[in-house]
C-alpha positions in Angstrom: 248.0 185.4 89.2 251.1 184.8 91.2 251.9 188.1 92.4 247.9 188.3 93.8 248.6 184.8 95.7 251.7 186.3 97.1 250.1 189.4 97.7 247.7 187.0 99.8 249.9 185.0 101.7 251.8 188.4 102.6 248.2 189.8 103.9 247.6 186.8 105.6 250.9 186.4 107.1 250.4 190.3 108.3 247.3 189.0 110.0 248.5 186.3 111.9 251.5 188.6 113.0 249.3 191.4 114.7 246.7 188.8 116.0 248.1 187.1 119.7 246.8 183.5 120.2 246.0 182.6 124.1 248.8 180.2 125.6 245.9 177.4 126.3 244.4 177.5 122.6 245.1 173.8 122.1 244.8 172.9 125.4 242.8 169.6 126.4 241.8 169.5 129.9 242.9 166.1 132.0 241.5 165.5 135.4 244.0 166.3 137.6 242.5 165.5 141.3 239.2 163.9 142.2 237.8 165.1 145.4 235.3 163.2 147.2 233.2 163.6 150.7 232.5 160.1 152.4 230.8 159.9 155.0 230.7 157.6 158.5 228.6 157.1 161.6 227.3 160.8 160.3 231.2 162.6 160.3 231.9 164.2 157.1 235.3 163.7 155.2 237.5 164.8 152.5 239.6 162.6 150.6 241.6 162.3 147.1 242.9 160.2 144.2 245.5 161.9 142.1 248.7 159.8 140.6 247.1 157.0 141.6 247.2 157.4 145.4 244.2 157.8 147.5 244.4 160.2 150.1 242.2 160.3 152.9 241.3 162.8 155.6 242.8 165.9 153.6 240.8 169.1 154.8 243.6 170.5 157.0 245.2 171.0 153.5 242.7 172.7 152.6 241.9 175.2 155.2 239.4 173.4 157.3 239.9 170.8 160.4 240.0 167.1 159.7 237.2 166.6 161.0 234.4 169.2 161.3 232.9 170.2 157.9 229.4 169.5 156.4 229.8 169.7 152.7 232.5 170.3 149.3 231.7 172.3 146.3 234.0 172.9 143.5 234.2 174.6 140.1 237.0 175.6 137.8 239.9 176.3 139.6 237.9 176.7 143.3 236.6 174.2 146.2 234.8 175.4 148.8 234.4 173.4 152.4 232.2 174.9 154.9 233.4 174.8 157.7 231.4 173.1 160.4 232.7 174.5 164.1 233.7 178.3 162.7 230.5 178.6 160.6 232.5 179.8 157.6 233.1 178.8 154.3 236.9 178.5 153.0 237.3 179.1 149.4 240.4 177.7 148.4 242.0 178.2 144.4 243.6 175.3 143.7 245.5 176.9 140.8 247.4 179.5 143.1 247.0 177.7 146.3 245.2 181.0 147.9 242.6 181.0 150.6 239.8 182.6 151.7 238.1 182.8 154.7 234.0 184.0 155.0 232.0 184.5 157.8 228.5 183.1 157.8 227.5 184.5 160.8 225.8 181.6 162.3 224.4 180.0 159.5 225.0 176.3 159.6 226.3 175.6 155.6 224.8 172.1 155.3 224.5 172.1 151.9 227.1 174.1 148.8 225.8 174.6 145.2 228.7 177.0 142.9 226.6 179.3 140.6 227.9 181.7 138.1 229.5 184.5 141.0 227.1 183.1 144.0 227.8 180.4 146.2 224.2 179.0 147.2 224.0 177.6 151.0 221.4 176.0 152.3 220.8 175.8 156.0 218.5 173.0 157.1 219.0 173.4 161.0 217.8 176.9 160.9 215.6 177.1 157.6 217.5 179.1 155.7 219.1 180.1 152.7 222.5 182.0 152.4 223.5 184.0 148.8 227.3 184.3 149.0 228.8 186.7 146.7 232.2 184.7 145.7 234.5 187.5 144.9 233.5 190.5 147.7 232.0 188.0 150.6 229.0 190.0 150.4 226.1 187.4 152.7 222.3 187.8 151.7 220.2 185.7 154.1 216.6 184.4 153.4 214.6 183.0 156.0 212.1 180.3 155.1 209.3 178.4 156.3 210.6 175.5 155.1 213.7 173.3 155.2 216.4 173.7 152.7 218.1 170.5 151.3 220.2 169.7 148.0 219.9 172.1 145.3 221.5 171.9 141.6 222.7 175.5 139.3 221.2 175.4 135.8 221.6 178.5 133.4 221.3 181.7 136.2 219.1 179.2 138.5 219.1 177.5 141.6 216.9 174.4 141.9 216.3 173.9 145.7 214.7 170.7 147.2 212.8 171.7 150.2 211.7 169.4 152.7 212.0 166.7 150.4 209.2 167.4 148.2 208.8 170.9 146.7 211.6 171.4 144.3 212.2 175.8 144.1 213.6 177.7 141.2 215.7 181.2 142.2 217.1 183.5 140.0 221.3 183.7 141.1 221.5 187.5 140.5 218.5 188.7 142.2 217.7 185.9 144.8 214.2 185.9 143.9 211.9 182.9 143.8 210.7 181.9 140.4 208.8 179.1 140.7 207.6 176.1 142.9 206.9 172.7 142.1 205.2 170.3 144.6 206.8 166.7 144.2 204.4 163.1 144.6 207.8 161.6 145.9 210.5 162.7 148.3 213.5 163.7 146.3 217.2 162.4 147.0 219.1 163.7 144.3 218.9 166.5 141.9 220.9 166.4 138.6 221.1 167.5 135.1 222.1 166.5 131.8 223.3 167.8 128.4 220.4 169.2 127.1 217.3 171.0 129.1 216.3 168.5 131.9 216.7 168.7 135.3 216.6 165.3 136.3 214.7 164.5 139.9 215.4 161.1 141.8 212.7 160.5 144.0 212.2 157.4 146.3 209.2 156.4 148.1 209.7 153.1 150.6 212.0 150.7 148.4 210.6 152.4 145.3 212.9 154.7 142.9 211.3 157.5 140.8 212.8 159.9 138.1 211.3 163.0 136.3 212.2 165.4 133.7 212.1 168.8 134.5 212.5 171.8 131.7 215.2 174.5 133.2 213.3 177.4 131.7 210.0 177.0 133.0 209.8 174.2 135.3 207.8 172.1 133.8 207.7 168.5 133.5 209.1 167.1 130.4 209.1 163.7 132.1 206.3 163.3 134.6 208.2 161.0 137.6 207.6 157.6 136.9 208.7 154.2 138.3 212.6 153.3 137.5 214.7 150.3 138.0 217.7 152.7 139.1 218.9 154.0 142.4 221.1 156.4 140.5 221.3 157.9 136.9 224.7 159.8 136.0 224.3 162.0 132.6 227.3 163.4 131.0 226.7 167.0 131.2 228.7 167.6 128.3 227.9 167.1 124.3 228.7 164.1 122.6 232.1 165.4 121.7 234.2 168.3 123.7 237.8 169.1 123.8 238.2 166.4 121.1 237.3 164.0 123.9 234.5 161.5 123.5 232.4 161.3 126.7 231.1 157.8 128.5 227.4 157.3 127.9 225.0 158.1 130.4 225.3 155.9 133.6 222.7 153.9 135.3 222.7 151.7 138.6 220.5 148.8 138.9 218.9 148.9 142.1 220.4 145.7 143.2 223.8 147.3 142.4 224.7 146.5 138.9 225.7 149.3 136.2 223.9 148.6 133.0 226.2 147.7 130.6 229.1 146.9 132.9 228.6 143.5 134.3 232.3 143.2 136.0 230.9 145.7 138.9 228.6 144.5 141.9 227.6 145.1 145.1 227.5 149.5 144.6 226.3 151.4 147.3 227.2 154.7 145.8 228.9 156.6 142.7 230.5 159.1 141.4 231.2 159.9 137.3 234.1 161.8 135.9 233.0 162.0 132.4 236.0 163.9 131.6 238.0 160.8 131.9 235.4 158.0 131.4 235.9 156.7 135.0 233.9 155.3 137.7 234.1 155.5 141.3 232.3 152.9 143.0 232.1 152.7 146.5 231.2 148.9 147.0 230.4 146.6 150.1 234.2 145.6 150.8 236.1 148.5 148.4 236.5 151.6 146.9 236.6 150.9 142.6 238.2 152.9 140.0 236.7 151.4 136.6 238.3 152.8 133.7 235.5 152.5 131.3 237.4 152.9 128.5 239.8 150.5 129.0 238.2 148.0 131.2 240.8 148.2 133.8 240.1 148.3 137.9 241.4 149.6 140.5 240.6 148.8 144.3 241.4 150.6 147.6 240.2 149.9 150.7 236.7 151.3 151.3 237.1 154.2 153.4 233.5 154.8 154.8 229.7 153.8 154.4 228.9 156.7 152.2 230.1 158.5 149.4 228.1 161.4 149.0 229.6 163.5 146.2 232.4 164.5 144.3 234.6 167.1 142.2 236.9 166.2 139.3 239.6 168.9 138.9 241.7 170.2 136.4 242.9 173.6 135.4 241.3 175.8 134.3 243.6 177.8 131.5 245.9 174.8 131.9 248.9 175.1 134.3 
């Protein structure tokens, strides 16, 4: 019996020898820098927190003026600005610190959504939508009768708010329209959650809405009905990932108060990083970091009226 075990352990010792494990097998990711675009008296901004230090005003470092963009997007290792006087996009890797530059060729980039390998524009000044091919630069234009807002990628899909109240599905690889849904509410944020909904937000006068969509065929799983929440956050990740636990789903009271965190007031706007169960709160007088975990707070000084979206960072493949 003890020569077969050691004739095992040799086997399996053989195997292990001729197999090559990836460097970033064990790796955990950590949010390394949190991106955010605020937004005053209608100028767009890019700002920062990483190391505990908010930085303000930072697109120069990232290939586009201080002031003069109209949106962020970021995936992985990559953020994308487009750039608001050149009509480009810059695609920056934040890994190798390379940049690239693409043309748009007039299109106004008011709107960013990262797919798989196509960056998604949407141009609501001249009713358009813009397929960019991340790698080769390669444009495809589509010219529309309607007007282009805030769209979310699901599974190979773009979901595309158009003027405010028809929510369109297209398919990333062949930019062809899928399917159309008309809205009873006007729409004001598209997201999605861990499972197979797209979730609408919807507002009608100083009435909030939210709906259920399915991703695969676009129908409702949740018809919209009335909610007590300005803005929902879902984790978009399982219950457990990375051998991380993730925060619960988070919800803003109209008035400003996040159910089940009373120590918060006065929120205007939000931003989750699941990742590290933290909140970004952008308040009346401050900008918050609540460690939900924790229960600790940290304040800055608000930086603007708006905070309209945000990217949390970290390496892809580790460092």
């Amino acid at each position: 019996m003890g020569k077969y075990v050691i004739l095992l352990l040799s086997l399996v010792q053989l195997g292990l020898s001729s197999c090559r494990f990836e460097e970033d097998s064990e790796f955990i990711p950590s949010t390394e820098i949190c991106f955010f675009l605020f937004q005053e008296n209608g100028e767009v901004s890019l700002a920062s927190i990483s190391d505990s230090t908010l930085r303000l005003n930072i697109a120069e470092s990232y290939g586009a003026e201080a002031v003069g963009i109209h949106d962020m997007a970021g995936k992985e290792n990559f953020l994308w600005l487009s750039l608001k006087n050149q009509q480009a996009i810059s695609q920056y890797n934040l890994k190798t610190d390379e940049q690239q530059l693409f043309s748009l060729d007039s299109m106004e980039a008011v709107f960013l959504c990262p797919g798989e390998d196509i960056l998604l524009i949407s141009d609501t000044v001249n009713r358009q939508l813009g397929f960019l091919n991340m790698k080769s630069g390669e444009l495809v234009r589509k010219k529309l009768n309607h007007q282009p807002g805030e769209a979310y990628y699901r599974s190979g899909k773009f979901f595309v708010s158009f003027d405010s109240t028809i929510l369109a599905s297209y398919q990333e690889t062949a930019f062809a329209l899928l399917d159309t849904l008309d809205c009873v509410y006007p729409i004001i944020h598209i997201d999605g959650d861990n499972r197979i909904g797209i979730r609408l937000h919807m507002r009608e006068g100083s009435e909030y809405f939210e709906g259920q969509l399915d991703w695969n065929n676009s129908q409702w799983i949740e018809p919209s009905s009335s909610s007590p929440y300005r803005i929902t956050h879902y984790t978009p990740y399982q219950r457990s990932f990375f051998e991380k636990e993730w925060a619960a789903d988070v919800r803003v009271f109209v008035e400003g108060r996040i159910r089940g965190i009373s120590a918060t007031s006065g929120i205007l706007d939000l931003e989750m990083d699941f990742l590290e169960s933290r909140g970004y709160f952008l308040r009346e007088n401050d900008f918050q970091v609540y460690d939900l975990e924790e229960g600790e707070i940290r304040s800055f000084q608000r930086p603007a009226e708006h905070l309209r979206k945000s990217f949390f960072y970290y390496p892809v493949g580790g460092r």
